[in-house]
C-alpha positions as CSV (number, residue, x, y, z in Angstrom):
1,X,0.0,0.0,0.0
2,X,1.2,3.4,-0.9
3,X,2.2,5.6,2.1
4,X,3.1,9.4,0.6
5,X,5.9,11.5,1.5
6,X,5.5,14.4,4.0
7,X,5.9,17.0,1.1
8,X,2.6,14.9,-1.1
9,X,-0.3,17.5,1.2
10,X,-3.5,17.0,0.1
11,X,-4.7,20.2,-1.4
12,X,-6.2,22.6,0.6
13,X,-4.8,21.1,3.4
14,X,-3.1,23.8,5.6
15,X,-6.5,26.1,5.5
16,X,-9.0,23.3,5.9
17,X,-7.2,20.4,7.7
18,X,-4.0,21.2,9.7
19,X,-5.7,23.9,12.1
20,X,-8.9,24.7,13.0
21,X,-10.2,27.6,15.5
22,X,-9.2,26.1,18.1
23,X,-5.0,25.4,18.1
24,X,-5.1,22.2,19.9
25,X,-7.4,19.9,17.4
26,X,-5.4,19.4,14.5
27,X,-5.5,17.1,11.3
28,X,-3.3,14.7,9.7
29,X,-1.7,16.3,6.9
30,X,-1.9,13.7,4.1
31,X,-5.3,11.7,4.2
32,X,-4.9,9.4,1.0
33,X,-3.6,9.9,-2.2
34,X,-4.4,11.6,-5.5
35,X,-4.6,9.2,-8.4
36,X,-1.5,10.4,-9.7
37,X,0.3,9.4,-6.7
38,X,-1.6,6.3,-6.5
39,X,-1.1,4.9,-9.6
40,X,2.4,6.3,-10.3
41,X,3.9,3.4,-8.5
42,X,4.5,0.6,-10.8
43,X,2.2,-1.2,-9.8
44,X,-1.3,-2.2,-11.5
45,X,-4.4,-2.1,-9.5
46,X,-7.9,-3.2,-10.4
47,X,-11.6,-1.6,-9.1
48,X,-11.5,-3.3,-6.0
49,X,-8.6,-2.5,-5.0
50,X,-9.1,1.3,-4.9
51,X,-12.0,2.9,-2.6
52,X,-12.4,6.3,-2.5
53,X,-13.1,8.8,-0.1
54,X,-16.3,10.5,0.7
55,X,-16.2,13.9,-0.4
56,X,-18.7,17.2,0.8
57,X,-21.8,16.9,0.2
58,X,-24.1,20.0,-1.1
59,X,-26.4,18.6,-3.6
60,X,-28.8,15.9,-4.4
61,X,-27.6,12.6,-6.0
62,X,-31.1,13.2,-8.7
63,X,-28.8,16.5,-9.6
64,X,-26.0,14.2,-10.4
65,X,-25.3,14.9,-14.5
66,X,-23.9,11.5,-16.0
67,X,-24.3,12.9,-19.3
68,X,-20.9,12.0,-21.3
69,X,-19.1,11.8,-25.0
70,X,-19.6,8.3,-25.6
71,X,-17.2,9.3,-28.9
72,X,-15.6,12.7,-30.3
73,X,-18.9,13.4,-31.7
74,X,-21.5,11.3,-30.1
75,X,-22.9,12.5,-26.8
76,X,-25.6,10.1,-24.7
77,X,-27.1,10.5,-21.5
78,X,-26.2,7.0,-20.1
79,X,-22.5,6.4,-19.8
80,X,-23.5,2.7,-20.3
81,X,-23.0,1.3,-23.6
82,X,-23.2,-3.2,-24.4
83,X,-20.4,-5.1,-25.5
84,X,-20.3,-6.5,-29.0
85,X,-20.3,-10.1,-27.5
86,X,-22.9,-12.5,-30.0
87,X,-24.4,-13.4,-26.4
88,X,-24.9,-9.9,-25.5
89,X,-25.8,-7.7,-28.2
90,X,-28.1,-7.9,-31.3
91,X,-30.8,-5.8,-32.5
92,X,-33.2,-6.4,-29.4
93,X,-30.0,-5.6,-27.0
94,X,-29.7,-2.3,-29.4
95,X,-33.1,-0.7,-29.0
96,X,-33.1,-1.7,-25.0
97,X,-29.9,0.3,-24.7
98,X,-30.5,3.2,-27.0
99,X,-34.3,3.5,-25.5
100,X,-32.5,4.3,-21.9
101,X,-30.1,6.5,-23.2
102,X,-27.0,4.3,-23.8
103,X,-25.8,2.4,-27.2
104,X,-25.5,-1.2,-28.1
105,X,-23.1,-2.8,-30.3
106,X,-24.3,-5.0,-32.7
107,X,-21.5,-8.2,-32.6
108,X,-19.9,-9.2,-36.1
109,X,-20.1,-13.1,-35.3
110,X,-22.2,-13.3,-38.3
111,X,-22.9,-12.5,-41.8
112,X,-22.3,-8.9,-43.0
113,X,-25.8,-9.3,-44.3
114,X,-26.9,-10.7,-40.8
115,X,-25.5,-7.5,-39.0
116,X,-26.7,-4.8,-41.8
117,X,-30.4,-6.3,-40.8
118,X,-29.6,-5.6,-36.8
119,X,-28.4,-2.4,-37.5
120,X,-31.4,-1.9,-39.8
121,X,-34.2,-2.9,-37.1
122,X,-32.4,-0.2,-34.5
123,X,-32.6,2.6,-36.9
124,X,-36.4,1.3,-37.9
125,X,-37.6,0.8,-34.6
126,X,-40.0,3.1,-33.1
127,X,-40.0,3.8,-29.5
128,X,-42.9,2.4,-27.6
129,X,-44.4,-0.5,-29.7
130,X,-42.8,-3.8,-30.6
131,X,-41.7,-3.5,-33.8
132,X,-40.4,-7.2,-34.1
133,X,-43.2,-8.9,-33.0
134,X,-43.9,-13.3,-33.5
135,X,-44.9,-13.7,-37.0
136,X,-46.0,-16.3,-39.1
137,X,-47.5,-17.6,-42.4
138,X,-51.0,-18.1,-42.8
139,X,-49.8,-22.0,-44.1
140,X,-47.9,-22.4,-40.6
141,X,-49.4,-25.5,-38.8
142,X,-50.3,-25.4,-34.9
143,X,-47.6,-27.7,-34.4
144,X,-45.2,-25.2,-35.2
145,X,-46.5,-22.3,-33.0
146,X,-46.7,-25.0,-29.8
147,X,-43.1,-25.1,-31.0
148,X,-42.7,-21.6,-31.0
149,X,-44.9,-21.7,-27.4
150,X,-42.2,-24.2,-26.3
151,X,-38.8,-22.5,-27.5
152,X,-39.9,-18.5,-26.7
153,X,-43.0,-18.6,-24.6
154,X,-45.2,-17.0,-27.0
155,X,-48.8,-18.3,-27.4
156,X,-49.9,-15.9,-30.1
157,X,-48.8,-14.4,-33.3
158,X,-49.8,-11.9,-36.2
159,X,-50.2,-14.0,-39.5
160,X,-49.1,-12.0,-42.6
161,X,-48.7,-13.6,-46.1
162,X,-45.1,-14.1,-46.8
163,X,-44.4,-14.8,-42.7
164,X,-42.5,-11.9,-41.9
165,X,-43.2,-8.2,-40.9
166,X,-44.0,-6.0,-43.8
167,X,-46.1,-8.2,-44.8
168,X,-49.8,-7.9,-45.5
169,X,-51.4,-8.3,-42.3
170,X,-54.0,-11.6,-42.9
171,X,-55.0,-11.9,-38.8
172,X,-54.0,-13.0,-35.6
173,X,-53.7,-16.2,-33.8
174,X,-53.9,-16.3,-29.5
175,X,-54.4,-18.9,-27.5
176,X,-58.5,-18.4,-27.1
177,X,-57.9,-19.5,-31.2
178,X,-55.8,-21.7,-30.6
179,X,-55.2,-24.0,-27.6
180,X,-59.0,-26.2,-27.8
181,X,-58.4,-27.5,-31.4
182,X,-57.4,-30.9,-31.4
183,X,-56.0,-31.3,-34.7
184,X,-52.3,-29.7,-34.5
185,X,-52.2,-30.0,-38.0
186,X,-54.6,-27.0,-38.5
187,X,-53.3,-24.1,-40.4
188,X,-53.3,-20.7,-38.8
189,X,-55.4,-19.7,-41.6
190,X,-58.4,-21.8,-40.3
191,X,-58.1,-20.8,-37.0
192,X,-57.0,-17.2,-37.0
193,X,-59.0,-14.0,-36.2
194,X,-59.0,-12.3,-39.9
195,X,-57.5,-8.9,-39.8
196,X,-61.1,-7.3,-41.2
197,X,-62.2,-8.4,-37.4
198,X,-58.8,-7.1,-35.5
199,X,-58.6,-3.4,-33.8
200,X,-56.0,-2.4,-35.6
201,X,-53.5,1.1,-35.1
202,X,-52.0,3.0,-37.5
203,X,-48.3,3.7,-37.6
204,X,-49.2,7.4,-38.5
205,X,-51.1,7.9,-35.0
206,X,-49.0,8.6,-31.9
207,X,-47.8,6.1,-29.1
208,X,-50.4,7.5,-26.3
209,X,-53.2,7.5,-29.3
210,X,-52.4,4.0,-29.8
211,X,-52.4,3.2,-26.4
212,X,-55.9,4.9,-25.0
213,X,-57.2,3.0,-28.3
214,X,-56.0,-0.7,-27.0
215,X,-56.9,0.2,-23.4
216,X,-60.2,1.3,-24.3
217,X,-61.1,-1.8,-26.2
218,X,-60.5,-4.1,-23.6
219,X,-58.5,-6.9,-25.9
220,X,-55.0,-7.9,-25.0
221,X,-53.6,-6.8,-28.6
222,X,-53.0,-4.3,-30.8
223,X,-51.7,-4.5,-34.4
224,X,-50.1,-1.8,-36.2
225,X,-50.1,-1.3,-39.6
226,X,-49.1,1.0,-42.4
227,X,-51.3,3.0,-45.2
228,X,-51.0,-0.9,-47.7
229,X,-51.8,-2.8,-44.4
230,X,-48.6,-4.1,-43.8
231,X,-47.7,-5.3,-40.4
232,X,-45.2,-2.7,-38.6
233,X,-45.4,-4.1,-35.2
234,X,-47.5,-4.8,-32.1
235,X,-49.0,-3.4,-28.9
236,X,-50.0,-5.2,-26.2
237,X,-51.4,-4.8,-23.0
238,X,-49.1,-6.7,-21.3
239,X,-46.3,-4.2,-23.3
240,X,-48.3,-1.4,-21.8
241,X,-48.2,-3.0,-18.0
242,X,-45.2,-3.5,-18.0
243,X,-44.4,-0.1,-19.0
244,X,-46.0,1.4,-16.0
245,X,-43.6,-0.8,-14.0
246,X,-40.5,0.0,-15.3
247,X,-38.5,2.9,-13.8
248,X,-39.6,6.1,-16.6
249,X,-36.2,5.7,-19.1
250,X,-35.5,9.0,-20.0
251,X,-34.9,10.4,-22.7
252,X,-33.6,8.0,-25.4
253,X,-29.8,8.1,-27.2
254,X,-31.1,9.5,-30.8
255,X,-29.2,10.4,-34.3
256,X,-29.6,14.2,-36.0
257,X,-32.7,12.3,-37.7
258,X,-34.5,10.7,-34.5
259,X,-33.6,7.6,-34.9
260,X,-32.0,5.3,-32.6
261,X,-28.6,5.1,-32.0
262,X,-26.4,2.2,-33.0
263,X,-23.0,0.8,-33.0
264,X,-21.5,-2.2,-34.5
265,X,-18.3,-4.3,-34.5
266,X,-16.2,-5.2,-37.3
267,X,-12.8,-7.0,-37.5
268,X,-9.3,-5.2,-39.2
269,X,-9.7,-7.5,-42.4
270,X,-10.0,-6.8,-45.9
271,X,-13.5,-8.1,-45.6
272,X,-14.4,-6.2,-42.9
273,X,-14.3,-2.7,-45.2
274,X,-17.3,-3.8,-47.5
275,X,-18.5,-4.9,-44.5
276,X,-17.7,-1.3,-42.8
277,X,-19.4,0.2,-46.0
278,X,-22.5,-1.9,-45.8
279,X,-22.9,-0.7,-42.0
280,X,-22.8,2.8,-42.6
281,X,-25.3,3.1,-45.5
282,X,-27.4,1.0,-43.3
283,X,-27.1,3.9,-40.8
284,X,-24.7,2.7,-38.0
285,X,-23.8,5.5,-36.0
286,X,-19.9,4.6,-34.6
287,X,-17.7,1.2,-35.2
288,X,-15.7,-0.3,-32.8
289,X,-12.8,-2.5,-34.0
290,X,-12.7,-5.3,-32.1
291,X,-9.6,-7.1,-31.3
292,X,-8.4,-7.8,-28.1
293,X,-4.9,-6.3,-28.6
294,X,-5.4,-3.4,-30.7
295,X,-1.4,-2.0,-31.2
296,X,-1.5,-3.2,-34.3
297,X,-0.3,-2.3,-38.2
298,X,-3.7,-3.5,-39.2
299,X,-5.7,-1.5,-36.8
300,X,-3.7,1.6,-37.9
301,X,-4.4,1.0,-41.3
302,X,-8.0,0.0,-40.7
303,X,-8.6,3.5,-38.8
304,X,-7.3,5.7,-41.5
305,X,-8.6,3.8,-44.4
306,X,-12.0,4.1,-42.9
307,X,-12.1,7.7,-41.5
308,X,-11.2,7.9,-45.5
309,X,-14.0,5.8,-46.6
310,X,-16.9,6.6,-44.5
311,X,-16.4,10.1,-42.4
312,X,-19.4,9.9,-40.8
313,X,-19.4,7.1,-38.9
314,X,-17.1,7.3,-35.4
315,X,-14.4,5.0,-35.2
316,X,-13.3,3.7,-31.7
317,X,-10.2,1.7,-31.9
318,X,-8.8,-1.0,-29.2
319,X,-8.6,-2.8,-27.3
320,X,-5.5,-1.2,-25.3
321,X,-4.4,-1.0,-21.9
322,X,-1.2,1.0,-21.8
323,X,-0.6,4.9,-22.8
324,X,2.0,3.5,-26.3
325,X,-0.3,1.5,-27.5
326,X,-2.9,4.1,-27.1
327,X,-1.0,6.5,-29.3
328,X,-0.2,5.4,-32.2
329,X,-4.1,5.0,-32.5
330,X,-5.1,8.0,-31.7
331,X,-2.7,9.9,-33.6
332,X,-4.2,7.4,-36.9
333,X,-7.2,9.2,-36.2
334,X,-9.5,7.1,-33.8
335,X,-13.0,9.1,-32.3
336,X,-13.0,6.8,-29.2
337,X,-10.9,4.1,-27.6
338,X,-11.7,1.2,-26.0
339,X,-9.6,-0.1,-22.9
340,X,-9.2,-3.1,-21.5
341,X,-7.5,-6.7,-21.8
342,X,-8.2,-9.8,-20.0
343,X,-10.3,-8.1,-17.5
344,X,-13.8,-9.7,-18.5
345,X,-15.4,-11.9,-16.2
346,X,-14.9,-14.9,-18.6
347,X,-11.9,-14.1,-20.7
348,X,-8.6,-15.3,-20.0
349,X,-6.3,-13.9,-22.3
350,X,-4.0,-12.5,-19.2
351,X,-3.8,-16.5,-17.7
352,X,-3.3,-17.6,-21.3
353,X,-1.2,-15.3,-22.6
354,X,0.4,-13.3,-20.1
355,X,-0.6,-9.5,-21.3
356,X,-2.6,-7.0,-20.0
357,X,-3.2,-4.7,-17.2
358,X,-5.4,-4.4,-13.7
359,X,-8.3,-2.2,-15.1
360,X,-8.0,0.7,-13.0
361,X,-4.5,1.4,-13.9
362,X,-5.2,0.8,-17.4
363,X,-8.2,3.5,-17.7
364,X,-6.3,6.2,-15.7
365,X,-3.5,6.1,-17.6
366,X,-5.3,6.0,-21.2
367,X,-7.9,8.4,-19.9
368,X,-4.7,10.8,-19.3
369,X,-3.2,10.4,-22.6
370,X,-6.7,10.6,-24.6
371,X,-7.8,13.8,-22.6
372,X,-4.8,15.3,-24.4
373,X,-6.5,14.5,-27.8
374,X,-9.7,15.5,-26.9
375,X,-10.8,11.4,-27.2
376,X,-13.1,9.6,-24.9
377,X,-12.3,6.1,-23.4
378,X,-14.5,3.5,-22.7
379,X,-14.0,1.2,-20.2
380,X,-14.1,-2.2,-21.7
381,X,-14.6,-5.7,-18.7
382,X,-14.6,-6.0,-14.9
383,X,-17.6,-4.3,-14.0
384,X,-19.9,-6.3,-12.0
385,X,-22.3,-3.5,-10.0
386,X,-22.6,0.2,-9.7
387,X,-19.7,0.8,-8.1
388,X,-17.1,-0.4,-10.4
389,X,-19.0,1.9,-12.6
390,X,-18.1,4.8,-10.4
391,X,-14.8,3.9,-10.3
392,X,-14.3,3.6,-13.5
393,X,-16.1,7.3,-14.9
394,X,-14.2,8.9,-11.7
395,X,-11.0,7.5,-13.0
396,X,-11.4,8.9,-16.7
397,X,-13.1,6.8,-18.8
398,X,-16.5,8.8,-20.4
399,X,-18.6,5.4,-21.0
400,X,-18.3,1.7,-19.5
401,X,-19.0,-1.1,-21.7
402,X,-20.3,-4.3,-20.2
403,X,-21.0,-7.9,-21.3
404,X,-21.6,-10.1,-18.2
405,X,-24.0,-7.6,-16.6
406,X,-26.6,-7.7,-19.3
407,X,-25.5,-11.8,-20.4
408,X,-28.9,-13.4,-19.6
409,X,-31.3,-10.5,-20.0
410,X,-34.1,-10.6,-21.7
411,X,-32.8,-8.4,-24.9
412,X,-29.8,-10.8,-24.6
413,X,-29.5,-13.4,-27.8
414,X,-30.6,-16.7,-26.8
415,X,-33.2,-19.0,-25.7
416,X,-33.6,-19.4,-22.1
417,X,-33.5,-23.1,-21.0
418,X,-33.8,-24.5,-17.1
419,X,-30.5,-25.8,-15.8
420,X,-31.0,-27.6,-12.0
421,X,-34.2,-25.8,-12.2
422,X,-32.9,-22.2,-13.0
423,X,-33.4,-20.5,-15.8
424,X,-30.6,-19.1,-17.5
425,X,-29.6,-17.9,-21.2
426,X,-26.1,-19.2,-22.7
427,X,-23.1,-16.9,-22.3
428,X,-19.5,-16.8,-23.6
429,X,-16.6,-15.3,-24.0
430,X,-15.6,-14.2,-27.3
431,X,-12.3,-15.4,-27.1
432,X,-13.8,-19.4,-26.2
433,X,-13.8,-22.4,-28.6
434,X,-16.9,-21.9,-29.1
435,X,-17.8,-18.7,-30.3
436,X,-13.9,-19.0,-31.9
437,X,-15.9,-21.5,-34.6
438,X,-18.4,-18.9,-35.7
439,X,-15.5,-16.5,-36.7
440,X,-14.6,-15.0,-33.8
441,X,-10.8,-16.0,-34.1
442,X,-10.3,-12.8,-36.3
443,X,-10.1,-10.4,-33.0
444,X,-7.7,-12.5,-31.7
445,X,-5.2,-12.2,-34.8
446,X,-5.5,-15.5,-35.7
447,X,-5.4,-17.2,-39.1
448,X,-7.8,-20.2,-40.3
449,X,-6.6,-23.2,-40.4
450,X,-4.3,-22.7,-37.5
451,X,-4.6,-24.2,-33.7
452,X,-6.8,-21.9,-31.9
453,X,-6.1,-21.2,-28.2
454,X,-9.0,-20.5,-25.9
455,X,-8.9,-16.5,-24.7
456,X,-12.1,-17.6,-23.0
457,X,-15.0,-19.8,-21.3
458,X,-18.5,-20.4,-21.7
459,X,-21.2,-20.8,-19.4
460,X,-24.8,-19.9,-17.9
461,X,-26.4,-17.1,-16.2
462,X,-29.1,-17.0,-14.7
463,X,-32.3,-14.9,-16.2
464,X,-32.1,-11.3,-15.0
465,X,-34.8,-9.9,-16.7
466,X,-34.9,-6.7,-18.8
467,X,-32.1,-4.1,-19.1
468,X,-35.1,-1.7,-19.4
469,X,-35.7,-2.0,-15.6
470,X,-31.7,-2.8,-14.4
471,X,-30.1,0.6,-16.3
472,X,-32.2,3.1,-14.3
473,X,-31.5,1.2,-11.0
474,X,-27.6,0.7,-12.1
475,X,-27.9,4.6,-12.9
476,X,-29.3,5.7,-9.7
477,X,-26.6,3.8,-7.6
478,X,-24.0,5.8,-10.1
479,X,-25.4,9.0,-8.9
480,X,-25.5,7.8,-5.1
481,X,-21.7,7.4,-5.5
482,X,-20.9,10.5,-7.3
483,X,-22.9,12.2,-4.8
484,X,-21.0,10.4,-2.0
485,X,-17.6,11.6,-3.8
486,X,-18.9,15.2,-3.7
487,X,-19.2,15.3,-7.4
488,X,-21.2,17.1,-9.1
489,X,-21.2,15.9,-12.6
490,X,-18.7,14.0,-15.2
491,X,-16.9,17.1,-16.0
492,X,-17.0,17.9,-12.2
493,X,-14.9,14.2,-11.4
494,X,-12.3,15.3,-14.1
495,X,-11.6,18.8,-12.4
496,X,-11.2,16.9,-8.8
497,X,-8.9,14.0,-10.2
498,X,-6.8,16.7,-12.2
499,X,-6.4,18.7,-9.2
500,X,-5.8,16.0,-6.7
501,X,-9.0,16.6,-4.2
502,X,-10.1,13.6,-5.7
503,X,-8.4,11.1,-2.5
504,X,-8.7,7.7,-2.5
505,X,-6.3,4.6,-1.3
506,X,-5.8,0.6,-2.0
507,X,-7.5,-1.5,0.3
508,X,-6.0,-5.3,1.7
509,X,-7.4,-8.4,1.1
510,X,-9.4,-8.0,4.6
511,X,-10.6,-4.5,4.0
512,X,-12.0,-5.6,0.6
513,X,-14.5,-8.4,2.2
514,X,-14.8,-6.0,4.9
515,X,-16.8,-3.9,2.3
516,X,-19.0,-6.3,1.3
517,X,-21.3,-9.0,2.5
518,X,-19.8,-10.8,5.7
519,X,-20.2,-12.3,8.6
C-alpha cells in the first residue's frame, strides 16, 4: 500500500485540515492519495482494490449529471453502452440500450448481411411498440406455433402472407384460437381472427393514441399497420403493463434524424471494409474495431482507411491497456478508444497469454493520454455493480462497456433453458472455442486453419430480466456514488482528479471483504 511523503499534502490542506479555531485539534496532513500518486507506483491495480473517499456533500444525487461523450462526436445521456459479444448484443439488445439512453453494439459473429439487418431494425424501430413482434405464415401449422410456445414462450402471433413483418397483415392467432383444437395439423389460416375483425393502429397515430385505443377496447392486442396494411409491429397490454412498471427511461440516445442510436463491431480485415461500408449506409452511428490487442499495423491502417471511406461514422479503436499502444491509434485518427485486456469476467487472455493490465490502472492512464487528444475512453470488462462503474467514470473513462451484466437478460441473444431448475440464457466469452468456430478468431489475430487457443469460457447465467428495468437502477446507484464523492457531474470528477481533491487509497485483502457482504 502506498504511504506518501511528507511533502505529497492534500490540497487545501493547511487552510481546511491542519488547524482549526481552536490550536489544539489538529489534522493529519496527508489523508490518502491523489490518483497520480496512486497509480504512479509501478504497480497495476484493479476496481476493488481502490475505494475512494467521501467527499462534501451539497447537492442531491437526482442532480448528479452523467451525461458524457460516448465518442468525439456522439454525446448520450447514459454512460453505459453493451459489448459487441454474440451473447450480448443484437438488434433487441440495441433498441433496450438506445431507448435508456446508452448504445449497443451489434456483434460481427455473423454475416455482413446478418448484422446490416440488426443495425437496420435499431434505426427502424420506433420507441414504444414492438416493432419485431412473432410472426408467421398463414400456411404455418399449430404444431409449429406449440413449438414456437415451447422455445420462446409466445402463445400468439400476427399471421401476414409471406411470414415476416411488412407483410400484409392476414390476422391473428392467441391462444382463445388456438389452444381447444385438437388437430395440430390445423393451419393458422383456419383458425386465426381475420384482420377485417382485428382493432388495428395506424403507424401514422401517436404512441399515447395507440395506447388509449388498445386500453379502451378491452383486448389484449393491438396490431399496427401501415397505409398498404402491412404489419409494422404490435401493442400489447401486457407491453403497456409493464411499462408502468418499469423505472420512466428517460430520454432516449437518438441520431440528427431521430432515430435510434447504433454501433456495430467489425474485424481489421480486408473483408471487414465492404463490410464497414454496408454498416454505414445501413445507418450505423460509430464502429468499434474489435480485437483484443489493438497496437496493431492493421488496426492503424483499418482507422485511417475508414475515417477515408466513411467520415461519418465514429471509429473507436482498441482494445489497449497502456498509454504507447494508445497513441499510435489515436494519432491514426480514432474518435474513441476502448480499454481493456483480460479483464472480462470470462476471458482469460491474461492467464493464457500473459498480457494485459489491472483495469483501473489501465483506464487512468489512457484516460490521461486521450484527454490530451480531446478522445473519450471506454472502459471495456470488470464491471460487476454500480460501483465499479463509479470507479471507473471517476478515473477517466467517459462510457463503461459491459457484457456479463446484461449476459442473460431478456434483450440478450438466446433461448432461455432451465439448468437444475434455473433458468438461464447461454453466455461466452468471445475469445472461447466456441464462439472462436463462428469466426470469432479474427479479433484475436489469428489465421484459419491454425490451432486456436482459448482467450475464454462459456457458461450460464441465470435470467435477469430486462435491461429496461436494471439501467435506471444501475444509474441511480451511479449517482449515489458520485454524490457520495462530492461530485457534481462527469466534467465535475475530471476537475477533482486533475487537481488532486479527488483522494482515494488501496485496500487489503481484509478491508475488501470488509466492504462487502460478511459475517
Amino acid at each position: 500500500t502506498f504511504v506518501p511523503h511528507a511533502k505529497h499534502t492534500q490540497p487545501g490542506t493547511m487552510s481546511k485540515r491542519a488547524k482549526m479555531e481552536d490550536s489544539t485539534i489538529t489534522m493529519d496532513e496527508v489523508d490518502g492519495c491523489s490518483a497520480k500518486e496512486l497509480f504512479g507506483q509501478g504497480v497495476c491495480y484493479t476496481y476493488d482494490d481502490v475505494i475512494f473517499h467521501p467527499g462534501h456533500i451539497d447537492f442531491a444525487a437526482d442532480a448528479v449529471d452523467l451525461g458524457t461523450k460516448m465518442t468525439r462526436n456522439i454525446t448520450i445521456r447514459t454512460p453505459i453502452v453493451s459489448s459487441p459479444m454474440d451473447t450480448v448484443t443484437e438488434a433487441d439488445m440495441a433498441i433496450a440500450m438506445a431507448s435508456v439512453g446508452g448504445v449497443g453494439f451489434v456483434h460481427y459473429n455473423m454475416t455482413a448481411e446478418q448484422q446490416v439487418a440488426n443495425v437496420t431494425a435499431v434505426k427502424a424501430h420506433r420507441l414504444g411498440y414492438i416493432t419485431r413482434p412473432e410472426v408467421m405464415a398463414p400456411t404455418a401449422t399449430l404444431a409449429a406455433l406449440d413449438q414456437l410456445a415451447t422455445r420462446r414462450g409466445f402463445t400468439s402471433v400476427c399471421v401476414t402472407d409471406n411470414g415476416a413483418v411488412g407483410g400484409a397483415l392476414m390476422g391473428l392467432v392467441t391462444s382463445r384460437d388456438s389452444e381447444l383444437v385438437s388437430d395440430r395439423s390445423a393451419t393458422l389460416a383456419s383458425v386465426m381472427t381475420p384482420a377485417a375483425n382485428l382493432l388495428t393502429g395506424s403507424a401514422g397515430d401517436t404512441i399515447d393514441d395507440m395506447e388509449e385505443k388498445l386500453l379502451a377496447s378491452k383486448q389484449g392486442k393491438l396490431p399496427v399497420v401501415d397505409a398498404g396494411g402491412a404489419l409494422v409491429g404490435l401493442l400489447t397490454r401486457a407491453s403497456l403493463k409493464d411499462k408502468k412498471l418499469r423505472p420512466k427511461p428517460g430520454a432516449p440516445s437518438l441520431d440528427a434524424r431521430g432515430r435510434l442510436l447504433c454501433g456495430a463491431a467489425i474485424g481489421t480485415r480486408d473483408a471487414d471494409k465492404a463490410r464497414a461500408e454496408a454498416l454505414a449506409a445501413a445507418g450505423v452511428d460509430a464502429l468499434i474495431l474489435d480485437s483484443s490487442q489493438g497496437d496493431s499495423t492493421y488496426q492503424v491502417e483499418m482507422v485511417k482507411f475508414l475515417k477515408t471511406a466513411i467520415p461519418g461514422v465514429d471509429i473507436i479503436a482498441g482494445n489497449v491497456v497502456t498509454q504507447v499502444q494508445a497513441r499510435r491509434l489515436l494519432e491514426a485518427g480514432a474518435d474513441g478508444l476502448r480499454v481493456g485486456m483480460g479483464s472480462g469476467s470470462i476471458c482469460t487472455t491474461q492467464e493464457v497469454c500473459a498480457v494485459g493490465r489491472g483495469q483501473a490502472t489501465a483506464v487512468y492512464k489512457c484516460a490521461n493520454l486521450a484527454k490530451q487528444f480531446g478522445v473519450p475512453i471506454m472502459a471495456d470488462g470488470g464491471i460487476q455493480n454500480s460501483g465499479h462503474i463509479v470507479k471507473a467514470l471517476a478515473l477517466g473513462a467517459s462510457v463503461v462497456m459491459c457484457g456479463s451484466v446484461f449476459a442473460g437478460t431478456t434483450e440478450a441473444p438466446g433461448e432461455y433453458f432451465f439448468q437444475d431448475g434455473v433458468r438461464v440464457k447461454k453466455y461466452r466469452g468471445m475469445g472461447s472455442l466456441d464462439a472462436m468456430a463462428q469466426g470469432s478468431d479474427t479479433r484475436y489475430l489469428s489465421e484459419s486453419g491454425h490451432l486456436k487457443v482459448a482467450q475464454g469460457v462459456s457458461g450460464t447465467v441465470k435470467d435477469k430480466g430486462s435491461v429496461c428495468k436494471m439501467i435506471p437502477y444501475l444509474i441511480h446507484g451511479v449517482k449515489q456514488g458520485f454524490q457520495d464523492m462530492g461530485a457534481k457531474s462527469m466534467q465535475h470528477a475530471g476537475e477533482l482528479r486533475t487537481a488532486g481533491d479527488m483522494r482515494m487509497e488501496t485496500r487489503t485483502g481484509a478491508a475488501q471483504k470488509e466492504g462487502g457482504v460478511h459475517d
